[in-house]
N, C-alpha and C positions, 0 to 999 in steps of 0.2 A: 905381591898381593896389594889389592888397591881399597880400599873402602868405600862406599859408594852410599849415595842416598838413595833415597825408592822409587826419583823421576828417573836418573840415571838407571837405575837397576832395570826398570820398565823399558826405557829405549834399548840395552843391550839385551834382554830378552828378545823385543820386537825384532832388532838386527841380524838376530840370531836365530829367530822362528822359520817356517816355511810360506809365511802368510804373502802372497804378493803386491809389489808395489803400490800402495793407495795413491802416489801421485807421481808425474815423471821428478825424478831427481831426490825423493822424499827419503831415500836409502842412502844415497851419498852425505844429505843433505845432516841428516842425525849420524852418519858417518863420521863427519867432520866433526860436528858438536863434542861427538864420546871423545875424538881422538886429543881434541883441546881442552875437555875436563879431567881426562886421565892424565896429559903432560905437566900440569899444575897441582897436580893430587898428590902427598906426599907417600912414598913408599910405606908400608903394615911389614914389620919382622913377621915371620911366620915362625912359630917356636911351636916343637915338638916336644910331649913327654917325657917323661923315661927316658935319657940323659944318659947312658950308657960308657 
């Protein structure tokens, strides 16, 4: 799990809508962007409740 700001958040929503291309390459291009702010973002523990 990664923790993201709200420009980030916005771009993987967009990436991830069904909306099409506003410009040729515009999809690779914040592609690339997410894939080089997620490589440097440090990993979030995910911890569950109730610990059984």
């Amino acid at each position: 799990m990664f923790a993201v700001g709200p420009l980030l958040r916005e771009v993987l929503l967009t990436l991830t809508g069904s909306r099409p291309e506003a410009r040729p390459g515009a999809h690779q291009r914040l592609l690339s962007a997410v894939i080089d702010k997620l490589s440097e973002a440090p990993e979030q523990s995910l911890h569950c409740g109730g610990g059984r």
